[in-house]
C-alpha positions as CSV (number, residue, x, y, z in Angstrom):
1,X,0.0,0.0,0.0
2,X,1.8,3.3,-1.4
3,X,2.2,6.1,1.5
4,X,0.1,8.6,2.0
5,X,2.6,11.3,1.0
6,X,3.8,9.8,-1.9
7,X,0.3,10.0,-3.8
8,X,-0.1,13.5,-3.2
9,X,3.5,14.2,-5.1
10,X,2.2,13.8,-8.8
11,X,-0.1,15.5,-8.0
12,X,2.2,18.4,-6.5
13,X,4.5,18.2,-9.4
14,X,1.7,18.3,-11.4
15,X,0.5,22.3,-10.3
16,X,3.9,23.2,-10.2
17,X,5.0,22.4,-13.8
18,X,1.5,24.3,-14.5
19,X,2.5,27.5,-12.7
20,X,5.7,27.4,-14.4
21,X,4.0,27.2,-18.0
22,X,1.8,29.7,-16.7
23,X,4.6,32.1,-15.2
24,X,6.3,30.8,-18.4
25,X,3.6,32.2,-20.8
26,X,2.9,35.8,-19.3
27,X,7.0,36.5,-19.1
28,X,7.7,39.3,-21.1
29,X,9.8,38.5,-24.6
30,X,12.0,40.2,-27.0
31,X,11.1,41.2,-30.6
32,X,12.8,43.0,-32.6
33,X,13.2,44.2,-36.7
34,X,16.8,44.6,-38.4
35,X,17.3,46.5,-41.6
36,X,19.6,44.9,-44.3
37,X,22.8,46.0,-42.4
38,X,21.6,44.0,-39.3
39,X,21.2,46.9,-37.1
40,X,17.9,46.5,-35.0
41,X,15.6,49.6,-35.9
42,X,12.4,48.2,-33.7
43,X,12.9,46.6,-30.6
44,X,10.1,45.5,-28.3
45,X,10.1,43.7,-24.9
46,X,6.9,43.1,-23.6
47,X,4.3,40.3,-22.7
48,X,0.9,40.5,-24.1
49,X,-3.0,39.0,-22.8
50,X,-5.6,39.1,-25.2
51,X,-9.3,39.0,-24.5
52,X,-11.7,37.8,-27.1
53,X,-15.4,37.4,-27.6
54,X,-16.7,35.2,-30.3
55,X,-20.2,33.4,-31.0
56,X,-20.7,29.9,-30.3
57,X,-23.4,27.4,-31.4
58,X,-24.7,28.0,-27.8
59,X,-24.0,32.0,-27.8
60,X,-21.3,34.5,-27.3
61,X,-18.9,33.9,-25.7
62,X,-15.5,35.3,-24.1
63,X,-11.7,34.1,-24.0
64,X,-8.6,35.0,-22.4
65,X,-5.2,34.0,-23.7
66,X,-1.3,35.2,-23.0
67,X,0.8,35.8,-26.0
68,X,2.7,32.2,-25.9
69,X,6.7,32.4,-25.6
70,X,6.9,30.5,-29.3
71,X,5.7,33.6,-30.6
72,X,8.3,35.2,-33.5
73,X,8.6,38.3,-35.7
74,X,7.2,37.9,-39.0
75,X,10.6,38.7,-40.7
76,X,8.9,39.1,-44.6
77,X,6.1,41.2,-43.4
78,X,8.1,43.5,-40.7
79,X,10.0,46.5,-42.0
80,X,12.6,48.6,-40.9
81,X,10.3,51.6,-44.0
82,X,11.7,53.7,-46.2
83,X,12.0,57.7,-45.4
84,X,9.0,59.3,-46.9
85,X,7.8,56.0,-49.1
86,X,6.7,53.6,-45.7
87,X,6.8,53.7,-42.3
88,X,8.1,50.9,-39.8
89,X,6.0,47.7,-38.8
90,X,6.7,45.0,-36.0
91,X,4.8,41.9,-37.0
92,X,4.0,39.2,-34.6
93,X,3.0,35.6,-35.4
94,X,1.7,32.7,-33.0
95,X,-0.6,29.7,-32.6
96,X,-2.4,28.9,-35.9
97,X,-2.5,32.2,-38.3
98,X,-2.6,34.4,-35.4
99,X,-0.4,37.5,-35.7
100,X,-0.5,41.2,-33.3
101,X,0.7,43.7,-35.7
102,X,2.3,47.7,-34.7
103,X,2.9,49.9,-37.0
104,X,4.5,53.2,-36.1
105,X,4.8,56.8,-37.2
106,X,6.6,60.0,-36.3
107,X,6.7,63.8,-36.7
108,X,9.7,66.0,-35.7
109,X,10.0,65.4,-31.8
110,X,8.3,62.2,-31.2
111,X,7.1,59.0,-32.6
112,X,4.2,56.3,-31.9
113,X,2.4,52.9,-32.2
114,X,-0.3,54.6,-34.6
115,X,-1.8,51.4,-35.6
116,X,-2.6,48.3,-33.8
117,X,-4.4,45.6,-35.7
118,X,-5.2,41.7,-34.3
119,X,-6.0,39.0,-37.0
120,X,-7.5,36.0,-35.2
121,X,-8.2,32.4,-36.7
122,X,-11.6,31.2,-35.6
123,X,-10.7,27.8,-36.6
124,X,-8.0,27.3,-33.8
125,X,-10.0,25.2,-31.4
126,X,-7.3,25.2,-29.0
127,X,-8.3,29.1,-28.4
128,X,-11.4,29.3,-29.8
129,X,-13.9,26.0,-29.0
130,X,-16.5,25.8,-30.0
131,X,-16.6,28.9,-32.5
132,X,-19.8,29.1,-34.7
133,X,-17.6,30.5,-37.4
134,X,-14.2,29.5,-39.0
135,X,-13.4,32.4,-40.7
136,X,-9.9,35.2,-40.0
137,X,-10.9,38.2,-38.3
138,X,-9.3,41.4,-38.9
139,X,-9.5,44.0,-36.0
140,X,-7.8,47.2,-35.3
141,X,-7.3,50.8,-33.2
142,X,-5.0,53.1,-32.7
143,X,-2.8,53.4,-29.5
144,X,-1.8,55.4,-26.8
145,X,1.7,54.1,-27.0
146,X,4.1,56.8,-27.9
147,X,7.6,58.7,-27.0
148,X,9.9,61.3,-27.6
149,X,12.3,61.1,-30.2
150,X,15.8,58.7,-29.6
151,X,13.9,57.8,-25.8
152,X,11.9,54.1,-25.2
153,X,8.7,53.8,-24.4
154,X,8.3,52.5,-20.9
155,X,5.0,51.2,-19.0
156,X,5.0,48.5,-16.3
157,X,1.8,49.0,-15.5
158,X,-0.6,47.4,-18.0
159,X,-1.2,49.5,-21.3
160,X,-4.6,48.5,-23.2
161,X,-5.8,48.8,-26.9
162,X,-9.7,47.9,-27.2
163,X,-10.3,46.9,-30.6
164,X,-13.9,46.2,-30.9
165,X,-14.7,43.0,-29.6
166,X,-10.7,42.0,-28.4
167,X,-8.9,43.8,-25.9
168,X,-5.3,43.8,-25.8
169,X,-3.2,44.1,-23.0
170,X,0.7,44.9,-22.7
171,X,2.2,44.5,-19.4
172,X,5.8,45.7,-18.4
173,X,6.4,47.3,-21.8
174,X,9.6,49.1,-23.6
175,X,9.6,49.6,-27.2
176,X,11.1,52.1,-29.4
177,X,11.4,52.7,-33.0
178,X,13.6,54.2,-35.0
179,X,16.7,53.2,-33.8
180,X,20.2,54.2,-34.7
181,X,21.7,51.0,-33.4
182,X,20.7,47.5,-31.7
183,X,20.2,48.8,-28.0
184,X,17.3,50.8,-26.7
185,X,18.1,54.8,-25.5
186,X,18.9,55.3,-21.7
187,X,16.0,57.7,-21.8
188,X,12.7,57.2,-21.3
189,X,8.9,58.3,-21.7
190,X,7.0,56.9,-19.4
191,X,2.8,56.1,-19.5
192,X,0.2,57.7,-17.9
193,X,-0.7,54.5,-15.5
194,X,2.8,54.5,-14.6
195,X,2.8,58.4,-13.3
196,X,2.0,58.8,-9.6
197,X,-1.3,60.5,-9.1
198,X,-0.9,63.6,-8.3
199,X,-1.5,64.6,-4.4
200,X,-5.1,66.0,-3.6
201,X,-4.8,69.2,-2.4
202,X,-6.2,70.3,1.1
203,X,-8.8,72.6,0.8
204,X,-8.1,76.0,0.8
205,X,-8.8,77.7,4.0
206,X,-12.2,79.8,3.2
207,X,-11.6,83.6,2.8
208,X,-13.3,86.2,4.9
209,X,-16.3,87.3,3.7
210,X,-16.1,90.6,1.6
211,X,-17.7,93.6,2.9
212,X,-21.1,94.6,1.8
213,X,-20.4,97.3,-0.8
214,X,-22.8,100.0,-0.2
215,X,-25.4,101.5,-2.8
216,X,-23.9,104.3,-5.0
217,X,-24.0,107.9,-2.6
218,X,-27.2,109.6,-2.6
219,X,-26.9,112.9,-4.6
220,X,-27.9,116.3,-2.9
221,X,-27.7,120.1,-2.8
222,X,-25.5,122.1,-0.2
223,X,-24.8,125.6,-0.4
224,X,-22.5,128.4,1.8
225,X,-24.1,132.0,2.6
226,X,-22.2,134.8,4.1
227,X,-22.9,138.3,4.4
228,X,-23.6,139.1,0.8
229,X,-25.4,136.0,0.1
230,X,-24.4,132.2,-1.3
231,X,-20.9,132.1,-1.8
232,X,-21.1,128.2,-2.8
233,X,-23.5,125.8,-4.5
234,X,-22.9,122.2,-4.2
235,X,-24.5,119.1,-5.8
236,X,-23.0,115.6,-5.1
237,X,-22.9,112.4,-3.7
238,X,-20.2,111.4,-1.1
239,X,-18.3,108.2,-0.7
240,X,-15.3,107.5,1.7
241,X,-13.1,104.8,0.7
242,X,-10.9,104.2,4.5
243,X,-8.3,102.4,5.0
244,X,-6.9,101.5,8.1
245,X,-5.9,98.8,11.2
246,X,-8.0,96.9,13.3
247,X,-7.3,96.1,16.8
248,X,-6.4,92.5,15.6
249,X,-3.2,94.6,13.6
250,X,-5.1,93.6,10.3
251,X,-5.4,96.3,7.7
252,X,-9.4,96.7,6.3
253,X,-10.8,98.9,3.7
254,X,-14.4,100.3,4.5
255,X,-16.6,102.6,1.8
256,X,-19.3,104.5,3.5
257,X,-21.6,106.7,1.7
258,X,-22.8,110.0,3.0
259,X,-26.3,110.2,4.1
260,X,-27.8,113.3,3.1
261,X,-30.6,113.3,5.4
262,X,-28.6,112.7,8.5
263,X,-26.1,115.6,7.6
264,X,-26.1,119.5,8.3
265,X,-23.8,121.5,6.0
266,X,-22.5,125.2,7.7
267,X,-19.2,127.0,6.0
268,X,-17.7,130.5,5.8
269,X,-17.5,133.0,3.0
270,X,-13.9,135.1,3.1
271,X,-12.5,136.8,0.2
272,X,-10.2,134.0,-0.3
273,X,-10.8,131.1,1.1
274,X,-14.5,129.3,1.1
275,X,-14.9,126.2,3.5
276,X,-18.0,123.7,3.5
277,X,-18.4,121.7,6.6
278,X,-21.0,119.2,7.1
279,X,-21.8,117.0,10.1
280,X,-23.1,113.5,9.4
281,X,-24.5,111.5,12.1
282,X,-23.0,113.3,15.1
283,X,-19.9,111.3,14.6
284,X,-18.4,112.2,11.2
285,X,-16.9,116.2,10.0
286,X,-16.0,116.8,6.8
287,X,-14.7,119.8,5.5
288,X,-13.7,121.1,2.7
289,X,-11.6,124.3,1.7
290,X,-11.9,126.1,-1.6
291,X,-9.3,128.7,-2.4
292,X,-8.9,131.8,-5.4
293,X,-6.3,131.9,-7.9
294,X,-5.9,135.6,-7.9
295,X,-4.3,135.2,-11.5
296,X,-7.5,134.0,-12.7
297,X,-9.9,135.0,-10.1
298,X,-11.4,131.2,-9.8
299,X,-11.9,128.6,-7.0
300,X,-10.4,125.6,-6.5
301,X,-10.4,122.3,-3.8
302,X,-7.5,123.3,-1.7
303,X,-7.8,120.6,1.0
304,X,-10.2,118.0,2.5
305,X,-10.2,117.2,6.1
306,X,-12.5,114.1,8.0
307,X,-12.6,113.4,11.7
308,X,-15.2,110.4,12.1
309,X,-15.3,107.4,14.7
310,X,-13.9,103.6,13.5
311,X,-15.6,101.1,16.7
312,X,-12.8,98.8,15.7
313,X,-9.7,101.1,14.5
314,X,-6.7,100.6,16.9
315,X,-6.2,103.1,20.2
316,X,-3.5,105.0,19.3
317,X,-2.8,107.9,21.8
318,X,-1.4,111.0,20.2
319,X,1.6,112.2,20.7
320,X,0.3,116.1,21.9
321,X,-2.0,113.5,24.9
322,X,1.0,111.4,25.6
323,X,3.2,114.8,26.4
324,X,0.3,116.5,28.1
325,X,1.6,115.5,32.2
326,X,5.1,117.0,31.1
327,X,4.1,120.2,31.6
328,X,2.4,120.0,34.9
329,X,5.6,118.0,35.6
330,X,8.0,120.6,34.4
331,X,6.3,123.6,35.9
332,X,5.9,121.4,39.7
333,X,9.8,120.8,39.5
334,X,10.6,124.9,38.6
335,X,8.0,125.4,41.6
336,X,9.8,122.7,44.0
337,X,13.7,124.1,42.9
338,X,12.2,128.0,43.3
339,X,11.1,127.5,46.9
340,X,14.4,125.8,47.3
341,X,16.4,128.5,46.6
342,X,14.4,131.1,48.3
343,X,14.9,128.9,51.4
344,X,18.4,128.4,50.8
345,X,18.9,132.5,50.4
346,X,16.7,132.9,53.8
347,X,19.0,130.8,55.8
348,X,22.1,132.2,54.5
349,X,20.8,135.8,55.0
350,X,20.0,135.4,58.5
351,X,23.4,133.4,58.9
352,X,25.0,136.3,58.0
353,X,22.9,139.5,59.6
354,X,24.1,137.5,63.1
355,X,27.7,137.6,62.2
356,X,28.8,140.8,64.1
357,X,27.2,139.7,68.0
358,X,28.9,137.8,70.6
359,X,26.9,135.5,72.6
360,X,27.2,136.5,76.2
């Protein structure tokens, strides 16, 4: 009676010689097209699954294959092309009448895998049981699969070509066309799968609300009278655009609009020199001063002055406030060395108006 280990070995060896065919048929292998002087001018290393629906007598169905490692280049068909007659064409043959073909193309800076095309024989029933139809199928698409000039196209991750119903995959990829001699280029132009995606952004911190911007300024009529009547007419609309820092040390722009029925207007009449003042709110003065060019006898805006309130400007003391105790100060310490020396003279006087008495 045979041990129980040694039954399980065939079986072992079995699913191991399988893995390796597997392992075997998905290893990437090298093609490549020589011109007449034997220098390679295509090479391609790459292995290749293919994915193909076909009908069957009992309906549609789908099948996955690797490109087998007996595959070879179709030396008669491939071609190295002729400058401005043909371009180059890698042409791959395997199983029975099965052949992956790329034909390539270029401009000034790069070139590319323009063309796929797949021709499948239905007949194979090694690949294809069962098929409803024996006839060769011809399908094709154009690729993704390009690079710069005198670089290799590089892509480990998987590059795919749909071509109607069969889908082509090429895993761990370089190719390159165009070659000046039998080795690929040191650079490189890698796929899009292969890039790292790019990092997501946080999101943006969310700005500060803008101020409200207020209505345009209400227009009205203000006029100066003196002693022989108006001296100025006025009719406008006011607007302050401010500027200025918060108690938080951040800098803030306000507009606020005059409000004609909340303002007085008063002024002065001289000879040369017209002002305007008007009071808005309680809290806001603006005047205005309007001087004479004698030369031409006519007014102009000779200066603009506004006191108003901010709630949430800074507290910045003024430097006439801050100095304001030195004078009490100053005029306290001329007080306190003034005594002093009127005391100082009083003792020495009467020092001296005792100087002629003996004591008895």
């Amino acid at each position: 009676m045979a041990a129980p280990g040694s039954a399980r070995r065939p079986l072992l060896l079995l699913l191991l010689l399988l893995l390796l065919g597997l392992m075997h048929c998905a290893s990437a292998a090298m093609f490549m097209v020589k011109n007449g002087n034997g220098t390679a001018c295509i090479m391609a290393n790459f292995s290749a699954a293919f994915s193909v629906n076909y009908d069957t007598k009992s309906g549609p169905k789908n099948m996955t294959f690797d490109l087998p490692s007996d595959a070879t280049v179709v030396l008669n068909r491939s071609s190295c092309g002729k400058e401005n007659t043909s371009d180059p064409s890698l042409v791959i043959a395997f199983g029975r009448g099965h052949t992956l073909t790329l034909n390539f193309t270029r401009n000034a800076t790069r070139y590319s895998v323009q063309l796929m095309s797949f021709v499948y024989n239905l007949s194979d029933t090694h690949l294809f049981p069962n098929a409803s139809s024996k006839e060769i199928k011809t399908v094709e698409s154009i690729t993704d699969i390009r690079a710069d000039i005198d670089k290799k196209y590089r892509c480990v991750s998987g590059t795919q070509v749909h071509m109607n119903n069969v889908t082509v995959t090429l895993h761990d990829a370089t190719i390159q066309a165009y070659l000046s001699n039998s080795s690929f280029s040191r650079g490189e132009t890698r796929c899009e799968q292969d890039r790292p995606s790019p990092t997501t952004a946080p999101p943006a911190p969310p700005s500060p609300s803008p101020s409200p911007v207020p209505k345009s300024p209400s227009v009205d009529k203000y006029n100066v009278s003196g002693t022989n009547g108006t001296c100025l007419l006025a009719s406008m609309g006011l607007q302050l655009n401010l500027t200025y820092e918060r108690k938080d040390n951040t800098t803030v722009t306000r507009l606020l609009n005059i409000n004609p029925n909340k303002t007085s207007a008063s002024g002065s009449c001289g000879a040369h020199l017209v002002t305007l003042e008007l009071h808005s709110e309680g809290t806001t003065v603006l005047l205005f001063q309007f001087g004479m060019n004698a030369s031409s006898s006519r007014f102009f805006l000779q200066g603009i002055q506004l006191n108003t309130i901010l709630p949430d400007a800074r507290v910045e003391e003024c430097l006439l406030d801050e100095n304001s105790m030195l004078i009490p100060i100053a005029v306290g310490g001329a007080l306190a060395g003034l005594v002093l020396i009127v005391l100082i003279a009083y003792l020495v006087g009467r020092k001296r108006s005792h100087a002629g008495y003996q004591t008895i």
